[in-house]
C-alpha positions as CSV (number, residue, x, y, z in Angstrom):
1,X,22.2,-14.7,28.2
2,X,20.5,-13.3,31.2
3,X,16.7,-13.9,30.9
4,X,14.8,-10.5,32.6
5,X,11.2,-10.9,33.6
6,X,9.1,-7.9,31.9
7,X,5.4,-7.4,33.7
8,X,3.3,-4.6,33.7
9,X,3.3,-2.4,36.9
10,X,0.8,-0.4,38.6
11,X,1.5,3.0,38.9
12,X,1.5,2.5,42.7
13,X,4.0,0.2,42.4
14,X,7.5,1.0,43.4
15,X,9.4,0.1,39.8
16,X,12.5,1.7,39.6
17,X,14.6,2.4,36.6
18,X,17.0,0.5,36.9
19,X,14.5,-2.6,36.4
20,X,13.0,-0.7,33.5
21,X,13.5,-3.1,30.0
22,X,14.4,0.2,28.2
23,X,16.6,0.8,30.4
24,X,18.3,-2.4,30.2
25,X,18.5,-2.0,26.8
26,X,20.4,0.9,27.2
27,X,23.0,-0.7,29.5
28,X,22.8,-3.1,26.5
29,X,23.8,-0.4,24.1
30,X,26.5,1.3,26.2
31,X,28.6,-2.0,27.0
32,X,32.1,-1.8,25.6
33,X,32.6,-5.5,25.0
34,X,34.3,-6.8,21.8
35,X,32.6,-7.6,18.6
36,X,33.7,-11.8,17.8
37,X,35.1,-11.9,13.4
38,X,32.4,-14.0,12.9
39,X,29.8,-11.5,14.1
40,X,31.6,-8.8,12.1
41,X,31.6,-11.2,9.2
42,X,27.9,-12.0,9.3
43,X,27.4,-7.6,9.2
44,X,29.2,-7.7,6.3
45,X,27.5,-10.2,4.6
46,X,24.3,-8.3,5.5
47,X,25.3,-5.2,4.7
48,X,25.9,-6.9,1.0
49,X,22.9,-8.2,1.3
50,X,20.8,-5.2,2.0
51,X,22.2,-3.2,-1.2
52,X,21.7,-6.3,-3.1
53,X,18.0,-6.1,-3.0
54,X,17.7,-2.2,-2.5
55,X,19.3,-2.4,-6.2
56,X,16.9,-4.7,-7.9
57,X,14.2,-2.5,-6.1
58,X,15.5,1.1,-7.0
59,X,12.1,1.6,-10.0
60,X,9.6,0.4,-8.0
61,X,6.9,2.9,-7.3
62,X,7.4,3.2,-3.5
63,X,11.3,3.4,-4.0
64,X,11.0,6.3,-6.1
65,X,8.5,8.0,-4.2
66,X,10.8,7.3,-1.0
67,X,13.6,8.8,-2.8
68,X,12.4,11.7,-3.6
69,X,11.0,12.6,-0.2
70,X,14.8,12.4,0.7
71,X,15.9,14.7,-2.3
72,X,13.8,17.4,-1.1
73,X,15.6,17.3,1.8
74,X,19.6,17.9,1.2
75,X,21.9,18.3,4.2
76,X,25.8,18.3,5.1
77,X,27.6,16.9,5.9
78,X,24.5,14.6,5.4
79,X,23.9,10.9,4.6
80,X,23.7,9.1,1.4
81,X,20.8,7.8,-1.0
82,X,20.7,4.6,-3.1
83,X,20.7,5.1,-6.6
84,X,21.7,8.2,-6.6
85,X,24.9,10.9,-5.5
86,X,24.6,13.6,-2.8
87,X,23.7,13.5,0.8
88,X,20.8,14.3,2.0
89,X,19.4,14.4,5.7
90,X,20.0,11.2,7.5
91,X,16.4,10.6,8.6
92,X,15.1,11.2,5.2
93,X,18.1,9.1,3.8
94,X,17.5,6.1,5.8
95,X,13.9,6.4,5.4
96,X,14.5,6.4,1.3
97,X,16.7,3.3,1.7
98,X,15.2,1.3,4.5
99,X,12.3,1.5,2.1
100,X,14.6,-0.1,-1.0
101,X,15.9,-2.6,1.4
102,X,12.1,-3.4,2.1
103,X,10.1,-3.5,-0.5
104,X,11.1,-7.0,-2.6
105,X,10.9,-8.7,0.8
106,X,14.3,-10.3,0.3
107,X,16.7,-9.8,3.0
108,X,17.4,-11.8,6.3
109,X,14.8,-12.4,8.5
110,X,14.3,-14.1,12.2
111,X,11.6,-15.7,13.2
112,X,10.5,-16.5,17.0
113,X,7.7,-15.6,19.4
114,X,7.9,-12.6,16.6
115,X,9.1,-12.3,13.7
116,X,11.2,-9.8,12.1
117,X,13.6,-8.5,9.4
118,X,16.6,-7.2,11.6
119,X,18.2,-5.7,8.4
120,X,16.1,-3.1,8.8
121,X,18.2,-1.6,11.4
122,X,21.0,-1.1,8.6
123,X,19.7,2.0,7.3
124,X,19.2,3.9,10.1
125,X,22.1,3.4,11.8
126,X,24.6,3.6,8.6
127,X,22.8,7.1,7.6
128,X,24.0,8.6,11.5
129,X,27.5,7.0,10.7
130,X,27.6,8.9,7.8
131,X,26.0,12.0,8.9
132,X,28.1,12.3,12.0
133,X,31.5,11.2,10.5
134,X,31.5,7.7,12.5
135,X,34.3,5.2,11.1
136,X,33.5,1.7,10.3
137,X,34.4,0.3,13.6
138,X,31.3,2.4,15.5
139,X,29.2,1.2,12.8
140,X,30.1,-2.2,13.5
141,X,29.3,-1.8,17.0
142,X,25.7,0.2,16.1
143,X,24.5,-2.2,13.7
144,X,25.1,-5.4,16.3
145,X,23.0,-3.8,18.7
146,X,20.2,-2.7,16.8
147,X,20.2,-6.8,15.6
148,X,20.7,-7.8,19.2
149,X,18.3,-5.8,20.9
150,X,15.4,-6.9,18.1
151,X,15.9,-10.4,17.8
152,X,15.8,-10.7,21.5
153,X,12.7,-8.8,21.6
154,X,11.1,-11.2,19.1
155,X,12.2,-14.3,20.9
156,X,10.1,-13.1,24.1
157,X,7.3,-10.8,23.4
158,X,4.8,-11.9,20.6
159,X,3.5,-8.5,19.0
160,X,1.8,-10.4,16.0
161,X,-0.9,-12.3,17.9
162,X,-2.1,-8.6,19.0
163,X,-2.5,-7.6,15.2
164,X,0.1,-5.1,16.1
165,X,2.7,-4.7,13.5
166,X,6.4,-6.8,14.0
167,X,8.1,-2.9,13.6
168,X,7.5,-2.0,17.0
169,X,10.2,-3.9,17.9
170,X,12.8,-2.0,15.3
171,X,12.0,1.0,16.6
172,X,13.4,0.6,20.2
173,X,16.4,-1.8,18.3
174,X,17.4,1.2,15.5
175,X,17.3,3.7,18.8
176,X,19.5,1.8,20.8
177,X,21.9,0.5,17.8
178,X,22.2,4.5,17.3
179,X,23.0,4.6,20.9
180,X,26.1,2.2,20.5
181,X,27.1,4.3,17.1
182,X,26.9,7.3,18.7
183,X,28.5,6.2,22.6
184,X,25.5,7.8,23.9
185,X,25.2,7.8,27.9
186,X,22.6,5.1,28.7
187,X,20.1,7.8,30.3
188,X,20.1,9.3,26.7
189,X,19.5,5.5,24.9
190,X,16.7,5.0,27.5
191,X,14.6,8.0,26.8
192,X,15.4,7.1,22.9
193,X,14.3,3.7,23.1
194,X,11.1,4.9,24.8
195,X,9.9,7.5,22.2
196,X,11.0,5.2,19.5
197,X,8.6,2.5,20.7
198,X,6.1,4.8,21.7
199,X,5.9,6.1,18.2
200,X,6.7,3.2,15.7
201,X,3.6,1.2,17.6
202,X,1.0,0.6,14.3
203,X,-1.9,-2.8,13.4
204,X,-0.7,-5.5,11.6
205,X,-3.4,-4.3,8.6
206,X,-0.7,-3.2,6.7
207,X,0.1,-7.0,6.4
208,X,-3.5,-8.3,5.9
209,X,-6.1,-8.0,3.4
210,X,-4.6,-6.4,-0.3
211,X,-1.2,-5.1,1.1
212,X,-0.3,-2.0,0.0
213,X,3.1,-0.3,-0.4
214,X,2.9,1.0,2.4
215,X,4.3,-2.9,3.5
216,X,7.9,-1.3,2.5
217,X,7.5,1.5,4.2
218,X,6.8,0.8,7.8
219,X,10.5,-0.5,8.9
220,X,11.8,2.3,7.0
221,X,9.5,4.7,9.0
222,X,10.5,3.3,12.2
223,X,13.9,3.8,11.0
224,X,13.6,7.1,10.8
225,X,11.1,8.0,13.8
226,X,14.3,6.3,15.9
227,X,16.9,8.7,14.4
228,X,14.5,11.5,15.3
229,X,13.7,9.6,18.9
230,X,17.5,10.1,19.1
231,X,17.9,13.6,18.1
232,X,15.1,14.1,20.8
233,X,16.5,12.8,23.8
234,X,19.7,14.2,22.6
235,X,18.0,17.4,23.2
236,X,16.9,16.5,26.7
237,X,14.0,15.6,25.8
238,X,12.2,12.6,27.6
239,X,9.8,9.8,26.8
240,X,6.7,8.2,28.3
241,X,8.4,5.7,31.2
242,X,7.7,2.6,31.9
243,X,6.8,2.2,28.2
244,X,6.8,-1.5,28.0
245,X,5.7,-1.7,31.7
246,X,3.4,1.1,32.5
247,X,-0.2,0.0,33.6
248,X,-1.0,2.2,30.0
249,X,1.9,0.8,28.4
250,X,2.4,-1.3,25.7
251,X,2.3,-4.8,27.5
252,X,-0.8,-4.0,29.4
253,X,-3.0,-2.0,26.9
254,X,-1.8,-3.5,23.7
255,X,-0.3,-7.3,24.4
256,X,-1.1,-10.0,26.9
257,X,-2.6,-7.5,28.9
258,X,-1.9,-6.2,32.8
259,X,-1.2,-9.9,34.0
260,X,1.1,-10.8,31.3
261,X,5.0,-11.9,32.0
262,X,7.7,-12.3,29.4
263,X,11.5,-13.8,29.5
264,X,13.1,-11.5,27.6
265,X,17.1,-13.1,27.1
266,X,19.9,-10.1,26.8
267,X,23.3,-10.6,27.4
268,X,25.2,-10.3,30.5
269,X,27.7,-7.2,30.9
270,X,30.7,-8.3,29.0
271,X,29.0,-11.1,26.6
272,X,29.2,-10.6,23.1
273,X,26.1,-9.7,21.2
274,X,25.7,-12.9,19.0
275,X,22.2,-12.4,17.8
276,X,22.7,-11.6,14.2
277,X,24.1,-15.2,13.5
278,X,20.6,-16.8,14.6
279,X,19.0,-14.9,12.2
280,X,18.7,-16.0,8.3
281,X,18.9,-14.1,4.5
282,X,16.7,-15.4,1.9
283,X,17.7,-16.7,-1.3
284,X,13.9,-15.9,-3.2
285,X,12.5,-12.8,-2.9
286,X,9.2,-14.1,-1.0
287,X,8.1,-14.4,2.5
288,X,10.3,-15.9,4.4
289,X,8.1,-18.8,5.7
290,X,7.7,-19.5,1.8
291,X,11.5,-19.9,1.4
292,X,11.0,-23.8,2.2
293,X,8.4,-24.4,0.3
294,X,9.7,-22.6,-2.9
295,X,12.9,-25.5,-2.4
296,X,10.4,-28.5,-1.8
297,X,8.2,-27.6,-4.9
298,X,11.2,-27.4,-7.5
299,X,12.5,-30.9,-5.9
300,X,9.5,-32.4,-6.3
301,X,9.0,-30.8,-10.3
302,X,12.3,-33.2,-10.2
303,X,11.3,-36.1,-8.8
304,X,7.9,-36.3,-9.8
305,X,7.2,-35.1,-13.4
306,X,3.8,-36.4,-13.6
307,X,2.4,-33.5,-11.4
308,X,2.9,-31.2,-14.0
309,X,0.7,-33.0,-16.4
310,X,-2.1,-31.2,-17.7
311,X,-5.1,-31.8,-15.0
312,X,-2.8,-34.4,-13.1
313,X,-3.5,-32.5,-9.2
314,X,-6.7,-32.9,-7.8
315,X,-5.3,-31.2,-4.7
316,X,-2.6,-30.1,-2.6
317,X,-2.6,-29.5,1.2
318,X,0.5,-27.7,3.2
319,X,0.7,-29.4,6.4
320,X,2.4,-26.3,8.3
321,X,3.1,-24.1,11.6
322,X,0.0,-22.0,13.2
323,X,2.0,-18.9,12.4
324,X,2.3,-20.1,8.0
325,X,-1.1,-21.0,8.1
326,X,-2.6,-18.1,9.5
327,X,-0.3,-15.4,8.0
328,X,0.5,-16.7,4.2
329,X,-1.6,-19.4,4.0
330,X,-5.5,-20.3,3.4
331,X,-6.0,-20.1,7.5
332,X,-5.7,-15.8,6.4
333,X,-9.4,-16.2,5.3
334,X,-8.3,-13.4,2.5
335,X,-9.7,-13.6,-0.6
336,X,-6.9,-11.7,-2.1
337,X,-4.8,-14.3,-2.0
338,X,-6.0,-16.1,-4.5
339,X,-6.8,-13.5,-6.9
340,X,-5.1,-13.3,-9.7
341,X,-5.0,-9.2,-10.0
342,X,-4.4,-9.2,-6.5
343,X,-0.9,-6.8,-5.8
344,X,2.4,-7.6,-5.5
345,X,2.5,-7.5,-1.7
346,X,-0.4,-9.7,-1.5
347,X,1.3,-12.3,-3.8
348,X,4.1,-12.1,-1.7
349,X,1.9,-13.4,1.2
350,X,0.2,-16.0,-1.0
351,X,1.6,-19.8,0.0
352,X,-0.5,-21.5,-2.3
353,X,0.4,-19.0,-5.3
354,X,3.8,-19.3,-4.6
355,X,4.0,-23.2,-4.5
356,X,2.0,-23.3,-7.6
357,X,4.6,-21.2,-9.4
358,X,7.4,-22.7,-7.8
359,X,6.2,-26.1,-8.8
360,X,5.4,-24.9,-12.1
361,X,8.3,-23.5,-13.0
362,X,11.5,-25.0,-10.9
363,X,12.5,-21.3,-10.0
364,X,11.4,-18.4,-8.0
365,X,12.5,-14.7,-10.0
366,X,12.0,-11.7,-8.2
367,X,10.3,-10.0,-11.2
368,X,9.0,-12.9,-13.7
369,X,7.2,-14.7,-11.1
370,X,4.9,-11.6,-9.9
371,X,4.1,-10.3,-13.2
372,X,0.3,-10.2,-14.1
373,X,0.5,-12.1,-17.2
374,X,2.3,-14.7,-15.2
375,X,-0.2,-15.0,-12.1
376,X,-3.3,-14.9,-14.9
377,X,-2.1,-18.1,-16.3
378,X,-5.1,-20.4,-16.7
379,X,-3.4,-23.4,-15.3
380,X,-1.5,-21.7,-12.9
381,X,-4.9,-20.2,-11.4
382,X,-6.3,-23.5,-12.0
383,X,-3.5,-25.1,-9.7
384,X,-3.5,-22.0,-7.3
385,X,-7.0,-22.6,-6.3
386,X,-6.2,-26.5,-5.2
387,X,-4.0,-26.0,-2.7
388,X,-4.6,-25.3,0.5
389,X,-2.9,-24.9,3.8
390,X,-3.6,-26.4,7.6
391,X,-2.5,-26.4,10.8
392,X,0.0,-29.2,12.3
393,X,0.4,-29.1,15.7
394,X,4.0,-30.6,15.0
395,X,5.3,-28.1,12.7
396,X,3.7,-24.9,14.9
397,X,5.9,-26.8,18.1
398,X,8.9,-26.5,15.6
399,X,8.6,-23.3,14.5
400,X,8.7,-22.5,18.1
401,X,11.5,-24.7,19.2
402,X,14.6,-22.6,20.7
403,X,16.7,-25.1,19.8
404,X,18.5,-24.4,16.6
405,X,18.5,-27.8,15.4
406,X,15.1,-29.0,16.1
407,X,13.7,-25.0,14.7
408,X,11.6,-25.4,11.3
409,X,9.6,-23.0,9.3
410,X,8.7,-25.5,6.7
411,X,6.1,-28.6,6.3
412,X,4.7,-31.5,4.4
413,X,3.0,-31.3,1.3
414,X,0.4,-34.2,0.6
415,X,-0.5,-33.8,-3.0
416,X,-3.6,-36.0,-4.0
417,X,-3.7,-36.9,-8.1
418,X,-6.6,-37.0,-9.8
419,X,-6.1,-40.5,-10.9
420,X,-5.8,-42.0,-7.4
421,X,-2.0,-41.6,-6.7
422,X,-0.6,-39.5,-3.6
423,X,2.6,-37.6,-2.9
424,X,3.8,-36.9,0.2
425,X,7.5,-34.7,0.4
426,X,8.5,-32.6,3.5
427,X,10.9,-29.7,4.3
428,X,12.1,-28.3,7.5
429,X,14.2,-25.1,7.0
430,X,15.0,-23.7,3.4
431,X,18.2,-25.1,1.1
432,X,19.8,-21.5,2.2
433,X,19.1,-21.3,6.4
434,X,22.3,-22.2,8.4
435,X,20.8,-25.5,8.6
436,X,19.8,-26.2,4.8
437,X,21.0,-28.1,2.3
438,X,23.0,-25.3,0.7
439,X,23.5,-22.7,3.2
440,X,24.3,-18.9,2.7
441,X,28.0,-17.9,2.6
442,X,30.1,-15.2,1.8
443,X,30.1,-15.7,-1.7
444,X,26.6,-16.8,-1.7
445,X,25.7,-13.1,-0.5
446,X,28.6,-11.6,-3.3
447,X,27.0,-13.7,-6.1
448,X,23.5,-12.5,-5.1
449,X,24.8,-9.0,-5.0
450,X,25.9,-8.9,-8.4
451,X,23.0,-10.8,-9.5
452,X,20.6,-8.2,-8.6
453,X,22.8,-5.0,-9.6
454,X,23.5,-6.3,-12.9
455,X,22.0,-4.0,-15.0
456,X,21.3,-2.0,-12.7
457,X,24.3,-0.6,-11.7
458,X,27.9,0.0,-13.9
459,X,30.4,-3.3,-13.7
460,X,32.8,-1.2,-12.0
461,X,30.2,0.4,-9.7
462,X,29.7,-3.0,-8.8
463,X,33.4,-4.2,-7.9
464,X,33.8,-0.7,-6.1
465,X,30.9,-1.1,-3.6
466,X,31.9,-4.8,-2.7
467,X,35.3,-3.8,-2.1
468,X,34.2,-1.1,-0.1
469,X,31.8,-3.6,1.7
470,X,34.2,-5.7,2.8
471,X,36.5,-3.7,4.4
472,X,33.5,-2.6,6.5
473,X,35.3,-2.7,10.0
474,X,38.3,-0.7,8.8
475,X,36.8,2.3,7.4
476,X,38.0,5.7,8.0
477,X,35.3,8.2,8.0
478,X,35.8,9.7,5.0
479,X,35.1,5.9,3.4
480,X,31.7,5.5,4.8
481,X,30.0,7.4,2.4
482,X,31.0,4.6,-0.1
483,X,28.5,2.2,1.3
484,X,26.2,2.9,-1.1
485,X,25.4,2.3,-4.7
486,X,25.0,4.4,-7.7
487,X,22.6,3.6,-10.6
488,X,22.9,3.9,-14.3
489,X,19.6,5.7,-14.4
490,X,16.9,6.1,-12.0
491,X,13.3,6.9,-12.6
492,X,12.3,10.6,-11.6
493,X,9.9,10.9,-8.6
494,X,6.3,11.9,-8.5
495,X,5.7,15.6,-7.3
496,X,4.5,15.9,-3.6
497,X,3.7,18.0,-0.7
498,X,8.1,18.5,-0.7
């Protein structure tokens, strides 16, 4: 990996494009080098993994409300639509599915300086492949950029501790992934990437507070402001330049300000885009930085029994990272989190109402454990409301660590028994990350797949789509369109402006 040094520039200052990060990204985009099997393998397993949960979520509210934006807006040759048959435009398409993919927060994630959900990329680029007749080997190549460019992104430049939302970074990545799809000249890519992250820049208060739906559909709207970023500068049209770098840009105005400096790593010319395998699915439909702790509270309902005694826990504290603490934990300072009518979304963000349940119950269910009667449980609240979360210096180091081994999104619990007794357990990386006691394979991502879609979708639609899947790199044009799903049933969408 090369490691580029991104600073703001006066306007004065001779900067020229060539040194531009957009433009690197571009020159990222348009390199020809070969994709490794075990890269393609990972996309394939995302790719699964992505209609998994876009199946389980195909009746919820924003899903249907998605969907039916996109039906109001057919096309040919067009792209396709979860749940349902036709095609439909592709922006509209992939805004309808990135929003499926979304909204049960349960597909892979990486986490760094920022974190991110580099799935998100899938949608967009897939609806272009299908739109514009691409085979499956140009959407291999699309979808490893769009994860490349974001994950590098998020392991340099911290958008979070700005309040500004972790999607500016898919933006620029679905633009330039398009790029690679499409074999774009790299003067075309740069003045995508630009208007993508010029557009798809939005406050992390759709994360904060009670979260609304509209938590689904931000990566699916950056999705689609970067197909239409793309169909811009296709057009000629051009973007504000330096965007990162500008004295108004984004670093200067919105970040670490007009002396900031970032590393950002992107590979050499001629290195293989690796990213997607440092990043991690999720086995429980919950934040990710809750994936550990969901693991360590059903091994200690194992081990220790005698915490789920009636009135046994005085209190718990979850020793964890800055970032856990401060995002899904009590360090938030939101209310909503331990309310008991609070949303979905908001439980979702809730540490201490998702170690309660977990402990509770020795499971985590993508449905059961949200539902109102479930979260109004008097002992559950009861339990909810002891536990609290704190900053450890330790664990925040870890969560920052770039070394893959060392890396932990995880903690220690110290539980505190109302007769005297203490129990201390800790966890480092969830029983599914690469790391983990049981981690995330092939079959793993199959299983989960069929998991979610059962009932959902026919057996046979089922068997079709994974075949279809897993073939992936070898698909002929007129075989794309059958990476999607079809439902039983769907729910009809509310009437809107369309």
């Amino acid at each position: 990996m090369q490691s580029r040094t991104v600073r703001p520039r006066r306007s004065d200052e001779a900067f020229p494009r060539d040194q531009h990060l957009a433009w690197a990204i571009a020159q990222l985009a348009v390199d020809p080098v070969a994709i490794d099997d075990d890269v393609a393998a990972m996309v394939v397993n995302r790719v699964i993994d992505n209609a998994a949960v876009a199946a389980a979520s195909l009746s919820r509210p924003p899903v249907v409300a998605a969907r039916g934006q996109a039906e109001a807006h057919p096309a040919a040759p067009g792209a396709t639509v979860f749940g349902i048959e036709g095609r439909w435009s592709p922006e509209w398409a992939a805004w309808a599915n990135g929003t499926a993919v979304r909204e049960l927060d349960f597909h892979d994630t990486f986490l760094a300086a920022e974190y991110s959900h580099p799935g998100d990329n899938i949608p967009p680029v897939l609806a272009v492949a299908q739109h514009t007749g691409a085979d499956g080997a140009a959407l291999l190549r699309g979808i490893v950029t769009g994860y490349e460019v974001q994950i590098d992104l998020a392991r340099a430049i911290s958008l979070h501790r700005h309040k500004i939302d972790h999607v500016a970074h898919l933006g620029p990545s679905a633009a330039a992934g398009i790029g690679t799809l499409l074999g774009l000249p790299a003067e075309t890519i740069h003045q995508a990437v630009g208007q993508a992250l010029h557009t798809t820049t939005a406050t992390r208060q759709s994360r904060k507070g009670e979260i609304s739906t509209w938590k689904a559909s931000a990566p699916a709207f950056a999705g689609k402001a970067a197909i239409e970023a793309v169909d811009r500068a296709m057009r000629g049209q051009t973007s504000p330049a330096p965007i990162w770098e500008g004295e108004d840009g984004v670093i200067a105005q919105l970040l670490d300000g007009p002396d900031a400096s970032y590393e950002v790593p992107l590979p050499e010319a001629g290195e293989p885009k690796r990213a997607i395998l440092a990043s991690f699915t999720k086995e429980h439909s919950a934040e990710y930085q809750a994936q550990a702790w969901i693991d360590l509270a059903r091994r200690l309902r194992v081990d220790h029994p005698e915490l789920l005694e009636p009135g046994a826990v005085r209190r718990i504290v979850l020793h964890t990272s800055h970032h856990t603490h401060f995002v899904i934990g009590s360090g938030a300072n939101d209310p909503q989190k331990y309310d008991p009518a609070a949303t979905r979304e908001t439980l979702d963000h809730s540490l201490p109402y998702i170690f309660a349940v977990a402990l509770q119950d020795g499971r985590w269910d993508h449905v059961a454990s949200y539902a109102p009667d479930r979260a109004g449980r008097p002992d559950t609240v009861a339990l909810w409301r002891a536990i609290t979360t704190d900053e450890d210096p330790e664990w925040t180091r870890r969560y920052h660590s770039t070394d893959p081994a060392e890396q932990a999104f995880g903690g220690r619990a110290e539980i505190e028994l109302t007769d005297g007794r203490r129990v201390v357990a800790e966890i480092a990386v969830a029983d599914a990350h690469p790391l983990g006691a049981r981690p995330f394979a092939r079959a793993d991502y199959v299983g989960k797949f069929r998991t979610l879609a059962a009932g959902v979708l026919e057996p046979e639609e089922i068997e079709r789509f994974l075949a279809v899947a897993e073939r992936l790199p070898e698909l002929r044009p007129d075989e794309l369109t059958g990476l999607t799903i079809t439902a039983r049933s769907v729910p009809a969408a509310p009437k809107g402006l369309f």
